[in-house]
Every structure is written in structure tokens, then in C-alpha cells.
N, C-alpha and C positions, 0 to 999 in steps of 0.2 A: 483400664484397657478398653478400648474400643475397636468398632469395626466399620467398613467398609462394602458399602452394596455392589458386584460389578454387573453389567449389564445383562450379564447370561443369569444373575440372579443370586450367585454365590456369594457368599459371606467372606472378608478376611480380617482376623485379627490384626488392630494398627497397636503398636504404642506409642506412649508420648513422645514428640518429639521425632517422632519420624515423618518423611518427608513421601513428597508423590513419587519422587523416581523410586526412593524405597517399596513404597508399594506395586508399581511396575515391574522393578527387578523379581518382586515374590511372584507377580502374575505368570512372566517368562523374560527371559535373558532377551532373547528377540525382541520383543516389543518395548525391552525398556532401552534398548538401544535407537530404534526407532522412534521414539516418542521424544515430540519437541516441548509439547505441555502439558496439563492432567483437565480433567474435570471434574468440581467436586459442587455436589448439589445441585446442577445445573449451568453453575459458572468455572470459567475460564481461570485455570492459577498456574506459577509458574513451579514445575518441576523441581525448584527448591523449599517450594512453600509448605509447610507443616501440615500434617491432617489431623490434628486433635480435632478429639467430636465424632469421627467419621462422619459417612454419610453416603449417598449413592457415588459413586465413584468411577469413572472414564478414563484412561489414556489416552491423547491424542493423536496423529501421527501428523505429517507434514503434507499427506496425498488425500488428507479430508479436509469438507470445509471450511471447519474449523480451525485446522491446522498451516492451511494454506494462509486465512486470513491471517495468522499471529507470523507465518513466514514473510509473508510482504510488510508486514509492519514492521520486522525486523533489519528488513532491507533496506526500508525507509530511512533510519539508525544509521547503518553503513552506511548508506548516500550523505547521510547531513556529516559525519563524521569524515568521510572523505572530502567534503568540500570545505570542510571548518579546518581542517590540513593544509588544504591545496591555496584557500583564500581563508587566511588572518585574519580574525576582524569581522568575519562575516557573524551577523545575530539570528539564528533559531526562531520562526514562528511557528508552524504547525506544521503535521505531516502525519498525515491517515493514510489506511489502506482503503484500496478501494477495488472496486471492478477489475477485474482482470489485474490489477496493478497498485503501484502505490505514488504519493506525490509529495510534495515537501517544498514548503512558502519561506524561501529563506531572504532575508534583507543583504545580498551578496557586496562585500569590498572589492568592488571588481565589477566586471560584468560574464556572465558566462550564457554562449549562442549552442546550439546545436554541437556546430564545432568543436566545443571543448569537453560534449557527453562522452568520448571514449576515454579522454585521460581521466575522466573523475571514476569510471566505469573501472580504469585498471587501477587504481586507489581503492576501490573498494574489495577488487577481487584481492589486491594485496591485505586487506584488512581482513579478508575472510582467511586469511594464510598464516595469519597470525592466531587464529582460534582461541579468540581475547574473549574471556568467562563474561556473559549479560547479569548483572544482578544488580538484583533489588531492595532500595535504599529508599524506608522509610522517615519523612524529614518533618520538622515545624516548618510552620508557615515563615517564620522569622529565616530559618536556614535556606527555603527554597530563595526568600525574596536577598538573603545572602550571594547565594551562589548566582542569580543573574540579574545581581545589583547595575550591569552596563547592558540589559537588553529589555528593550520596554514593553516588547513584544508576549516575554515569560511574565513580566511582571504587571501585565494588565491580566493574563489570566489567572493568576497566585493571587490575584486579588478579590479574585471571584469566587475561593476555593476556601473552603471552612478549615480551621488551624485543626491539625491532625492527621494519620489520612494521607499524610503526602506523597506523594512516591516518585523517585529519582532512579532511575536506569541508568547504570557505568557500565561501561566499557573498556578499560582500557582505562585513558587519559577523558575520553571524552564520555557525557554524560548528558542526560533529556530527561524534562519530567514526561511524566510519562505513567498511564494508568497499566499498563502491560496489559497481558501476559507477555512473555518474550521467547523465544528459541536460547536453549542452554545459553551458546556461544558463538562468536562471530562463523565459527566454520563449521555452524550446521546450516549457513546459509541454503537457498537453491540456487537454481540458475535466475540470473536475472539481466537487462537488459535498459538500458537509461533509454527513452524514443525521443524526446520533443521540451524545449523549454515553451512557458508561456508569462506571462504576465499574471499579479492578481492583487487588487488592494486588500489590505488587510481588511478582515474580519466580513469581506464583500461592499464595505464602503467606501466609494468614490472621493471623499472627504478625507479617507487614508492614506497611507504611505503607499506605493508601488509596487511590490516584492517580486522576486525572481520564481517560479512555478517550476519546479522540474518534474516531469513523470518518468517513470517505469514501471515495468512491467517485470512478475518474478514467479518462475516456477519450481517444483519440486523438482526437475529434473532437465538435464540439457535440452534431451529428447521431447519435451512438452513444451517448451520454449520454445524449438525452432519450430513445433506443428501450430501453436498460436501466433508466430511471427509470417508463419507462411499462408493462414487463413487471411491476415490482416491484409496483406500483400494481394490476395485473391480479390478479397473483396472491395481494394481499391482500384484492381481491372475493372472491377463491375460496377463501379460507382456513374449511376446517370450524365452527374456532370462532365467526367471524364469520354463515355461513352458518344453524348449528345455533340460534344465539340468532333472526337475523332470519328462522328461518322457524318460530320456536317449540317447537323440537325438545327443548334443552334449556337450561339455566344455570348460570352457576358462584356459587358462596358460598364469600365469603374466612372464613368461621366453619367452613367444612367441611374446604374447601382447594383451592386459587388453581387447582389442577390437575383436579380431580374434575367432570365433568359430573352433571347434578343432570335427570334424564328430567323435562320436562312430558308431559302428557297425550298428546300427537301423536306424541312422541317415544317415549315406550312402545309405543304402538301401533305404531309403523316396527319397536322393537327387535323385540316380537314376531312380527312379519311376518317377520322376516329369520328368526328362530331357527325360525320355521317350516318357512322354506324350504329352510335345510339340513339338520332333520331331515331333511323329503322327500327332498332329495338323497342324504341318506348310507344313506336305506333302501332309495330305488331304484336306487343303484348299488353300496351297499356289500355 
């Protein structure tokens, strides 16, 4: 038998074979409800993962850093599984969480614009409705390069990946390698939000394939959603270039370049005001 350190300092006896929610459940009913994954040692595991050994010991919830981070990575998931539904065919490159959000570089059979983020958005919500168990499937090198024997994408990273070790995320039908941790199951999702496709060659070389870029954004709650949707929104009132056009300051010319402000009348007038003022400054103090 072993034990467990939690952060307040207390001690709990683990036994073999028992798992992190089990130890949550002993902490409290509450927090083992709320908890999407554990922390043991420092690192990040998934709430079905074993604690033999014990060691310092954490629960996560989905309203901490931590927790947040493994919720948009899990969202990530949902999006590629929604769109590997919607578009056949389509091959899996990467998809990390990130800032505010999460994104996912997929080689689409199709093409998919802005316009097609709300149908993949209600495929996912439908997916989260299905509250399909996430677990994890340790593989050989030989089984991963098996299972995405048609995606070249998987299989130039499997090849970089030492035999053992492996780790395979299901879902349901669909499946990601993938180093986790994960949230239990599709419908401990949060609120999430598809914004913008983009372009991106693989691996960031020009020499590569093209791929499709989708972002999103995913919180723990409806309610944090719409307050980071509405800041975004603010802060696009307040953006210079936006600002500089609607108050007649200056313009841009895709003949000159996409980047270069181009002074109207008003706007010369502001610059020269300004460069006058810090002459002033730099004479009267410098």
C-alpha cells in the first residue's frame, strides 16, 4: 500500500490498482465530480490513470489553468472528429491548445470557409451529447504506423517517436495519437466557439503540403465564453486601423502595400502636431 500527498499536506492511503478519480472520490464527492484530470508528481494524468507508487497528489478542475488547458485540447478532438464525419477522407495533422483557444491543421477532402464553422460547431455540440468515454490506448510503434497506414501526416511523426510509449485517444469511432491528458468524456466539454479558418504548411515549411487551419476558442462555461467573445469584439472597436480609417486619419493601398498607412489631410495635420510636440519636449527638457 501506498500514499498520496495532497496539497494541504495530508496523507492518503492509495491501493494497487486504484485510480485518480478514486482518490478524488475519498477527497470529496464534489471535487471528484468536478475534476476533469489529476496531478501526480507534478504531471498532468488522465483520471483513469493508476497511482501505484503514490506521490504528491492534485485534482484538477476545468476553472484552472491547468484544467482549462486539457479542456481545449479536448475540444480540439471534437472539432477533428466532427469534421472527419462531415468531410471523408479528410487526414489529421496536429492540433494543440493554445492561448485563449485551440486549433487543428487538417489536409480537408473538401474545402471548408468561415461559412461552414457553425455546421461543424453543431457536430460537435452533437458529439458532446453523445458523452462518448476519452480513453487511453497504449500502442507499438508498429500499431500506431498501422492505424494511419493512409495519413502521411501521422506517419512522419510516429516516425520520430521511439517504439513504446505510444498513446492513442478514442472516442467513440474516432481516434488521435495523442500524448493527453484528456477530460473523462465528450460531454464534460465547455462552451466552445469555432472563429476563423486559416491556411498553414505543414510542419511551417513552404516546401509543404497546404493544410486547412481552424481555430477556436473554449471555456469552462457559456458565461466566460460570451465575456471573452465580447472583449474580442471591444477590442476590435479599438483597433488603430479601424479607428484611423473611420475618423479619416489615414488609408491603406493594396498597390502600395497591405501594411503602409497612406496620411489623409487630418491625419497629416495630427502627425504634425505630434512631431511638434516632441520637438517641444526634447528642447525643454533635453
Amino acid at each position: 500500500m501506498a500514499a498520496v500527498r495532497l496539497p494541504d499536506g495530508r496523507e492518503l492511503a492509495v491501493e494497487s490498482g486504484e485510480k485518480a478519480r478514486d482518490v478524488a472520490q475519498k477527497i470529496g464527492p464534489r471535487l471528484a465530480r468536478d475534476a476533469v484530470v489529476a496531478k501526480l508528481n507534478g504531471e498532468l494524468i488522465d483520471l483513469d490513470a493508476s497511482i501505484d507508487g503514490g506521490g504528491d497528489f492534485e485534482v484538477v478542475t476545468k476553472d484552472s489553468p491547468d484544467g482549462l488547458y486539457v479542456l481545449r485540447h479536448s475540444t480540439a478532438h471534437a472539432m477533428a472528429q466532427a469534421i472527419l464525419e462531415l468531410y471523408p477522407g479528410s487526414k489529421l495533422a496536429i492540433g494543440p491548445p493554445v492561448e485563449n483557444g485551440f486549433y487543428y491543421d487538417i489536409d480537408v477532402a473538401g474545402r471548408i470557409t468561415d461559412a461552414d464553422l457553425p455546421r461543424i460547431e453543431e457536430r460537435m455540440r452533437e458529439i458532446a451529447t453523445r458523452d462518448l468515454p476519452i480513453e487511453r490506448e497504449e500502442v507499438s510503434k508498429a500499431e500506431a504506423e498501422a492505424l494511419y497506414e493512409d495519413n502521411p501526416y501521422k506517419l512522419e511523426i510516429i516516425c520520430d517517436l521511439e517504439d513504446g510509449d505510444i498513446s492513442v485517444y478514442r472516442q467513440g469511432e474516432f481516434f488521435d495519437l495523442c500524448v493527453g491528458p484528456h477530460v473523462p468524456s465528450t460531454g464534460r466539454l465547455g462552451a466552445f466557439k469555432l472563429q476563423n479558418v486559416a491556411g498553414a504548411y505543414w510542419r511551417g515549411d513552404e516546401n509543404n503540403p497546404m493544410l486547412t487551419r481552424i481555430y477556436g476558442t473554449a471555456w469552462p462555461t457559456e458565461k466566460e465564453l460570451k465575456a471573452y467573445l465580447r472583449r474580442l469584439e471591444e477590442a476590435k472597436a479599438r483597433d488603430h486601423r479601424k479607428l484611423g480609417k473611420d475618423l479619416k486619419l489615414f488609408t491603406f493601398s493594396p498597390d502600395i502595400g497591405a501594411g503602409i498607412p497612406i496620411f489623409l489631410p487630418k491625419g497629416e495635420t495630427l502627425r504634425h502636431l505630434m512631431e511638434s510636440y516632441v520637438r517641444e519636449v526634447q528642447t525643454r527638457y533635453g
